[in-house]
C-alpha positions in Angstrom: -68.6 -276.6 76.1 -68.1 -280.3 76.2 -65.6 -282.6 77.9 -63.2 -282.5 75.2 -59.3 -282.3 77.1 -57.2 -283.0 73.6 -55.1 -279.8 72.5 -54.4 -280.8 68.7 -51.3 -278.9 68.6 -50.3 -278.1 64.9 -46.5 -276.5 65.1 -43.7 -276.1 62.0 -40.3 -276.4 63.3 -39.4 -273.6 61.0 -42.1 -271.6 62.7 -40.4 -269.3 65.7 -43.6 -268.9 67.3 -44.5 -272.4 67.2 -40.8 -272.8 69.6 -42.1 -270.6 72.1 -46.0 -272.4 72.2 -44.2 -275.7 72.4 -43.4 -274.6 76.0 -45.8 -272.3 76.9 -48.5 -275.1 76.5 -47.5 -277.9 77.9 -47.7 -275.8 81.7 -51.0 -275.3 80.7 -52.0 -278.7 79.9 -51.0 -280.5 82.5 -52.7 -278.1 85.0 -56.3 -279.3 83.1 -55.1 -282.9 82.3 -55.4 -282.0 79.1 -53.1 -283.8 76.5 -51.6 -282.4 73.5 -51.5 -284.0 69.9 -48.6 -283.1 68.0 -49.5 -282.4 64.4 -46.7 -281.6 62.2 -48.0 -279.1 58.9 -46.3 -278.3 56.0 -46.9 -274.4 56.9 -45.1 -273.2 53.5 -48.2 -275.4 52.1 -50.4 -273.0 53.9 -49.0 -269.7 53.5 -49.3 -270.6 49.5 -52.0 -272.0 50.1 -52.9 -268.7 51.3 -51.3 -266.3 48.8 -49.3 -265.3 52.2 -45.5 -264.4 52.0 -44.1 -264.1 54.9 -41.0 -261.9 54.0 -42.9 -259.9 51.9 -44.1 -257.9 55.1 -42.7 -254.3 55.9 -39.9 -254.1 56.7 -40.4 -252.4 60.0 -42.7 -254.9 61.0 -40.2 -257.8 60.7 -37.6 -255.8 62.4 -40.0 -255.2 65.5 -41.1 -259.0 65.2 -37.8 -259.5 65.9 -37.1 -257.8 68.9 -40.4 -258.9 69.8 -39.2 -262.5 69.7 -36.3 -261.5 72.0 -38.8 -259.9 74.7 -40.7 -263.6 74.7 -37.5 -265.2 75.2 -36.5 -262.9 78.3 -39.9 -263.5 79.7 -39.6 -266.9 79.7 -36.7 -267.3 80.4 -36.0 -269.4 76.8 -32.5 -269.8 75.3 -34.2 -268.5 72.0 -31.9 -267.2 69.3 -32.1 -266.1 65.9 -30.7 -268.8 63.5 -28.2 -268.0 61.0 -30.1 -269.5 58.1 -33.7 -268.9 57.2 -35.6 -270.0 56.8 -34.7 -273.6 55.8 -36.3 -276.5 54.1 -38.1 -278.2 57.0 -40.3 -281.6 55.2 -37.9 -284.1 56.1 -37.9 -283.1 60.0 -41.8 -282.8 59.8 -41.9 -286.5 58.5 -39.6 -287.5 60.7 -42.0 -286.4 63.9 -44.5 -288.5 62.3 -42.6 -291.7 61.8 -40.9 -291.5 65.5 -44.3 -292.4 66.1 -43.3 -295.5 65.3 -40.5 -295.4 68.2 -42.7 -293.7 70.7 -40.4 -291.0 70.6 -42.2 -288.5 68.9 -42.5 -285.7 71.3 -38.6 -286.3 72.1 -38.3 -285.4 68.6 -40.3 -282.6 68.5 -38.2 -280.9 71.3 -34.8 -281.9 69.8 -35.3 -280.4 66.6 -36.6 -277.0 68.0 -34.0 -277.0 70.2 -31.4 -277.7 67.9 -32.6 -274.9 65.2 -33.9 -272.5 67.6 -32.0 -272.8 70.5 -28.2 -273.7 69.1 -28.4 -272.5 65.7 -28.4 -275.8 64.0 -29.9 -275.6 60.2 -28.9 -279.3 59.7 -31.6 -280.6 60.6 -33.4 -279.8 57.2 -31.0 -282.3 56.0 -30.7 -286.3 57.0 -27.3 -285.3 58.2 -28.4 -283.6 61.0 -31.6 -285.5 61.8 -30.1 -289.0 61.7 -27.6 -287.7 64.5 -30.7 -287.0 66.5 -32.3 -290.2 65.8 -29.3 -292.2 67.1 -29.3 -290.1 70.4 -32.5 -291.7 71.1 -31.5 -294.8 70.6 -33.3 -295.3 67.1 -31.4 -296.9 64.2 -30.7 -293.9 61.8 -31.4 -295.9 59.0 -34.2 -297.1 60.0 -35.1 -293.5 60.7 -34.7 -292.8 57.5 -36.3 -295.3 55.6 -39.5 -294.4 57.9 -39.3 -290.8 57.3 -39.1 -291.2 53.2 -42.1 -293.7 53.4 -44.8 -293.2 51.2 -46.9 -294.1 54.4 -45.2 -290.7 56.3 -45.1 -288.8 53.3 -49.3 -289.0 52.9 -49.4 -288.5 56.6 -48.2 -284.8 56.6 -50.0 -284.4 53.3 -53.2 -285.3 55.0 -52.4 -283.2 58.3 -52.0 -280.2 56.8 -54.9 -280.7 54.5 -57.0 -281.6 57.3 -55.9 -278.2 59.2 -56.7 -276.5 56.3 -60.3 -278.3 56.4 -60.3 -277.1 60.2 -59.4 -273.3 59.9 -56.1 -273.5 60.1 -54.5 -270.4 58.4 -50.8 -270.5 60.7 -48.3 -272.4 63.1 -48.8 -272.4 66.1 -52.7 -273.2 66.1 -54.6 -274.5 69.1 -58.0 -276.6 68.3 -60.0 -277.7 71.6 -62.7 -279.0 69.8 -64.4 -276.1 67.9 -62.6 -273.2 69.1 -59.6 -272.4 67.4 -56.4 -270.3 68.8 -53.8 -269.0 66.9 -50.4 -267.8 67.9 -48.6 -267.9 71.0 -50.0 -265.5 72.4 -53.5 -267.0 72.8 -52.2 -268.9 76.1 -54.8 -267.4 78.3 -57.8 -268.1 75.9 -56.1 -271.7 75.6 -56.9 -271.9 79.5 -59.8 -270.3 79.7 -61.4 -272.9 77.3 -59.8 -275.8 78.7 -61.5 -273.8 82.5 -64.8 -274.2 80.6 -64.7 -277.3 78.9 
């Protein structure tokens, strides 16, 4: 299978089920030495992309995908909630992933802005109001936050990423790629393992 140990890790931060892989795959990861790339996709860009609509599914389905969610959270032990509003606009906080990059604070990020939606119920961060606050808690000028996140440079750079997943096979968030193989949802944790076994 190769010796490929890179996860490329594409996650939306308005994506519930990319919160839960964010923590069920970094256990997993370390236990191969594999590391994880963080790739930010624009995954409303890929549902229409798809002619998908998320909230266009039965209704009983969404209602069971709910209590589904809470059942993950109690068996992991996550402080998961529902968020008041959604879903919400989410292209500035996927920029501004890519350009703490330039901090080498980017997985901080990541985890702050999940935790802050998903965990405390925090919408603002679809807004610079919210996001700056977290930039400044890591020590990063907000401003200069800012500036990187509206760059032309960070605005091709999720353009491209999610392009590029949609190159790869990428249909949702979460998606796993070790090399070839491809692993969607998070629920693929033990096929994640089994290939990182193998490779």
């Amino acid at each position: 299978m190769g010796n490929d140990r890179t996860i490329d890790f594409y996650w939306e931060v308005g994506s519930t089920n990319s919160y839960f892989a964010l923590h069920l795959l970094r256990p997993i990861a370390e236990r191969h030495g594999a590391s994880i790339r963080y790739i930010p996709i624009n995954l409303g860009h890929v549902f229409r992309h798809h002619n998908y609509v998320l909230m266009e599914e039965p209704a009983a389905k969404i209602a069971n995908r709910i209590r589904d969610l809470e059942r993950w959270a109690e068996r992991y032990d996550l402080p998961f909630r529902l968020p008041t509003i959604f879903p919400i606009k989410t292209s500035r906080a996927l920029r501004g992933a890519i350009a703490m990059r330039n901090w080498g604070k980017e997985v901080a990020f990541v985890d702050a802005i999940f935790a802050a939606y998903w965990e405390r119920n925090d919408a603002s961060i679809q807004h610079y109001a919210g996001l700056r606050g977290i930039a400044e808690s890591m020590g990063v000028d907000p401003d200069a936050f800012e500036a990187a996140a509206e760059s032309d440079e960070c605005r091709a750079s999720l353009i491209g990423a999610t392009d590029g997943a949609l190159a790869r096979g990428v249909f949702g968030a979460p998606t796993m790629v070790i090399g070839r193989e491809i692993f969607w949802g998070k629920d693929r944790m033990d096929f994640v393992e089994r290939e990182l076994t193998r490779s």
